[in-house]
C-alpha positions in Angstrom: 31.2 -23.3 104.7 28.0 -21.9 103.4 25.8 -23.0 106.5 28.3 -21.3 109.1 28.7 -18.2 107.1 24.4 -18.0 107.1 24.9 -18.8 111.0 26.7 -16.2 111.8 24.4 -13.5 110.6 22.5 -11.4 112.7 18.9 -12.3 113.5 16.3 -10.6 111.4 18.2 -9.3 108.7 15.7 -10.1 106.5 11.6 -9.9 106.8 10.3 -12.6 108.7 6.5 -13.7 108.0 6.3 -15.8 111.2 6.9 -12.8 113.8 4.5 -10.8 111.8 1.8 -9.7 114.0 -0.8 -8.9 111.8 -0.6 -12.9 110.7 -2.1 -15.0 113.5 -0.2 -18.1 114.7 -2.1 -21.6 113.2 -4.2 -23.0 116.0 -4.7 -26.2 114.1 -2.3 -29.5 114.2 -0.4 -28.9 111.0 0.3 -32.8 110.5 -3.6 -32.7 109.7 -3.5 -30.5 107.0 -4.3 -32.1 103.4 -5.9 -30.4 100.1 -8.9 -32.7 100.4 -11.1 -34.0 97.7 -10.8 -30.5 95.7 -6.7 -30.1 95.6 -6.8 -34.0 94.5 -8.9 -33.6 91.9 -7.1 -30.6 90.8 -3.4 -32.5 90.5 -5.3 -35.3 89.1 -7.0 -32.8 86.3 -3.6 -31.6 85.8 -1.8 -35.1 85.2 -4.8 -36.5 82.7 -4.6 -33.2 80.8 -0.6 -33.3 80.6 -1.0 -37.0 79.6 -3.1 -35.9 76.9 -0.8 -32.9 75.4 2.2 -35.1 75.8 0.4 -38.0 73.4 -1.0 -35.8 70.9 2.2 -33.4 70.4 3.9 -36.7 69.8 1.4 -37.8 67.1 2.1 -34.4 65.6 5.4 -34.9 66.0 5.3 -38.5 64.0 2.6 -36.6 61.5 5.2 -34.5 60.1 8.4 -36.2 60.4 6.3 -39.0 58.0 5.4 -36.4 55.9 9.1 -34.9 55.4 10.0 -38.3 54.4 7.0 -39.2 52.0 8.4 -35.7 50.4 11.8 -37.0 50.0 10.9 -40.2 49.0 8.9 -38.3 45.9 11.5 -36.3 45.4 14.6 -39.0 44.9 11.8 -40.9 43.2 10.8 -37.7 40.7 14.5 -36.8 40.2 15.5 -40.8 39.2 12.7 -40.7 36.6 14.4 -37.9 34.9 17.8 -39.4 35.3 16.0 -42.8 33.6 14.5 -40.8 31.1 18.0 -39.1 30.0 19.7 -42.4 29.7 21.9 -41.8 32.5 21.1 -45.1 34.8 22.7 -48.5 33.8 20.1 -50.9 32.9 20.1 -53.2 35.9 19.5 -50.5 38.7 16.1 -49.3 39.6 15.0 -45.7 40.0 14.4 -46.3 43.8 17.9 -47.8 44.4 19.7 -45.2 42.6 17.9 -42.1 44.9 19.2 -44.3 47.9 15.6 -45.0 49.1 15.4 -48.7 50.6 13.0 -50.8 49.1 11.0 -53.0 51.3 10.6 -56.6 50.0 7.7 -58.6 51.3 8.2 -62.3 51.2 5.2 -63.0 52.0 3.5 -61.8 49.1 
């Protein structure tokens, strides 16, 4: 639909950079033409550079959702030491199990 409604058009409607004359035709075989040495080192600047940004905005990334929890973790910890220093907790449950913070248990050990 699209395609036969484009072919229908008159010819030159718009500007047309290849009938320009001031632009003179390409003399050379344009199957030939390649960036060289200079565009490949460009793209492959580009791609080490992008591989750098993406690794480090993701170590930022991990940097401060670690921090968030580290300050909730303090937080349920700091609010279940008041809560055991009211009297409020039964005697068998622990501070850290009371703020909902898993405890990890090394066997190990």
């Amino acid at each position: 639909m699209f395609w036969s409604v484009i072919s229908r058009l008159p010819e030159g409607l718009g500007p047309n950079p290849i009938d320009d004359p001031l632009i003179p035709p390409f003399q050379g075989d344009p199957n030939t033409v390649t960036p060289g040495v200079a565009g490949f080192f460009a793209i492959f600047f580009v791609a080490v550079a992008s591989i750098f940004i993406i690794v480090d905005m993701s170590r930022r990334i991990r940097r401060v959702r670690y921090r968030g929890e580290v300050r909730e973790r303090l937080e349920a910890e700091r609010l279940a030491a008041e809560q055991a220093e009211a009297g409020e907790l039964a005697p068998d449950v622990t501070p850290a199990d009371s703020a909902g913070v898993e405890r990890r248990v090394d066997r190990d050990e």
